[in-house]
N, C-alpha and C positions, 0 to 999 in steps of 0.2 A: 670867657673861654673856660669851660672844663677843663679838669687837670687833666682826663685822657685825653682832649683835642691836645692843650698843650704837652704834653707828652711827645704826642704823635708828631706836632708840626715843628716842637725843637729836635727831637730825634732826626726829621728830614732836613731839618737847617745844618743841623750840624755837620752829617755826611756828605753835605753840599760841597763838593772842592773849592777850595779857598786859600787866603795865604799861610792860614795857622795849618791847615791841616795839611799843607806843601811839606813845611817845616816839621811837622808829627813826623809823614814819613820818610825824610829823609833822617831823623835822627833815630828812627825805628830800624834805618839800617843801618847804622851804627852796632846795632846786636849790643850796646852795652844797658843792660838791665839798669843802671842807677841813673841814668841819662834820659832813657824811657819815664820811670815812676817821677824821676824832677819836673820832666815838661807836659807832664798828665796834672802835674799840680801845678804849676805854672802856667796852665792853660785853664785850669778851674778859677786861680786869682784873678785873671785877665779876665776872662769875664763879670766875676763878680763886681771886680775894680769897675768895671762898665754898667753893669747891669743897674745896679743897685742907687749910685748916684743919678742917672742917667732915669729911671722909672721913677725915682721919689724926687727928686732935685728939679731935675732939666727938659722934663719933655713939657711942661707950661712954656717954659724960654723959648726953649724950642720948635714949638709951634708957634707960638708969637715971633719968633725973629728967623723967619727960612734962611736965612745969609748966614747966620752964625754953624746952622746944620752944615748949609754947603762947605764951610769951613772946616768944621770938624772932618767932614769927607775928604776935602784935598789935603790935610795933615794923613790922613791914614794913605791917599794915593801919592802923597812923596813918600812914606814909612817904605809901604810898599813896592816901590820904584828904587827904593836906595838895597832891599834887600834882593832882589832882582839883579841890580850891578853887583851886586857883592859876591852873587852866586857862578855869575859867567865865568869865571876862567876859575873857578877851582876842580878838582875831582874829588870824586868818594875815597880814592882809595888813600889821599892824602893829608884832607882837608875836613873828615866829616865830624871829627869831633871839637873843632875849630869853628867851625861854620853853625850848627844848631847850640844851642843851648838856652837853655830855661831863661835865662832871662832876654835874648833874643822870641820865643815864644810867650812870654809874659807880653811885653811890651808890642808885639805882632797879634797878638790876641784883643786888648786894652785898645788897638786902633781898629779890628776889625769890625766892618758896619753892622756882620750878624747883631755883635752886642744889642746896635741900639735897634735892630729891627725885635729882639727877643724884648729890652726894658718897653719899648713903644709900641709894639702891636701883639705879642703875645702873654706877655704877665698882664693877671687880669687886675683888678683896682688896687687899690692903695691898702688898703687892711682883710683880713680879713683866713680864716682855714684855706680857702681858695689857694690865696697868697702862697701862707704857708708851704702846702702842698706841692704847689707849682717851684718852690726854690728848694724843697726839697728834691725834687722829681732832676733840679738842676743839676744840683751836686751832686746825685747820680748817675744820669745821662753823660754828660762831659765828658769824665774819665773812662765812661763804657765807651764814647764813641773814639776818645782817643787813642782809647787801646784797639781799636781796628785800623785807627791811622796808622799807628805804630806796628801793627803786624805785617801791614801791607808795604812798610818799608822794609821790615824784615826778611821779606820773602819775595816779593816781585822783583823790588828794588837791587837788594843784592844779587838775584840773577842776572838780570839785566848787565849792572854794572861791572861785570868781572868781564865782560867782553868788550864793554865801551865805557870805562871808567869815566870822562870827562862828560859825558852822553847824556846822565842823570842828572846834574848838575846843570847844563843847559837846558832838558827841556824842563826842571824844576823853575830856573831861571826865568826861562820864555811862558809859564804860565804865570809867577808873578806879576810878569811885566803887563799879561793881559788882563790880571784882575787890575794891576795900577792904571792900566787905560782905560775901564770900566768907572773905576773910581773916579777917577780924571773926570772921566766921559759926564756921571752923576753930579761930580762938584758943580760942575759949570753947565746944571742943566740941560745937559744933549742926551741925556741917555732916563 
């Protein structure tokens, strides 16, 4: 793949709603700047922590042993299932800087499949300028798309939530819970 294909096609991975970028912006509405630039970097680690072991390491394994993939999947659909409960009963107006944080983000990044769809079907070989390119194109992608996650909790989010405080939190909640049944769904082959 081209580093513009890949460009193109992590740019639309990224913006895909998912559980990290749940979590972007809900702590986007936090409005606290230091909170923002930690889980913009915490979201950059998290994939690399994936990326990179995952492309050079694991995708031999991993295609040689389907089971141990599905595995790795239902770790990320309890990750994601346990942050979904976590989220139900709290509100923004009391809980938001409790509830997101960097390393919540890190380790919600680190389980999400994007990773291993970005190390296994779009980084292109093993060496090479290509390579290169494509990891650079990384680490700066991520934090450009995260700062749209994080604007859009800025500003959607907090309006929203000043009339139905507890509101955001549940359907943040209720979309984790449907990427965790996706997940689910993937581990055990149904989906």
């Amino acid at each position: 793949m081209s580093p513009l294909l890949f460009a193109l096609a992590l740019s639309l991975l990224l913006l895909t709603p998912g559980p990290t970028n749940t979590l972007l912006a809900l702590a986007g509405s936090a409005r606290r700047r230091g909170l923002g630039l930690s889980c913009m970097g915490a979201e950059l680690a998290g994939y690399f922590t994936t990326v990179l072991p995952v492309h050079f390491l694991a995708a031999p394994v991993l295609a040689a042993h389907p089971e141990l993939a599905r595995t790795v999947t239902a770790v990320a659909a309890l990750w994601v299932l346990t942050l979904s409960i976590r989220l139900w009963g709290r509100s923004l107006e009391t809980d938001t800087g409790i509830v997101v944080t960097p390393r919540l983000v890190y380790v919600t990044t680190v389980l999400n499949p994007k990773g291993l769809v970005i190390a296994l079907a779009l980084l292109p070989g093993h060496s090479g300028s290509d390579l290169s390119l494509c990891l650079a194109l990384m680490a700066l992608l991520i934090p450009a798309v995260a700062y749209l996650w994080l604007s859009l909790g800025a500003t959607a989010i907090c309006r929203l939530s000043r009339r139905h405080p507890a509101l955001i939190m549940r359907a943040a909640s209720s979309a984790l819970l449907f990427f965790a049944a996706g997940l689910a769904g993937k581990a055990a082959g149904l989906i």
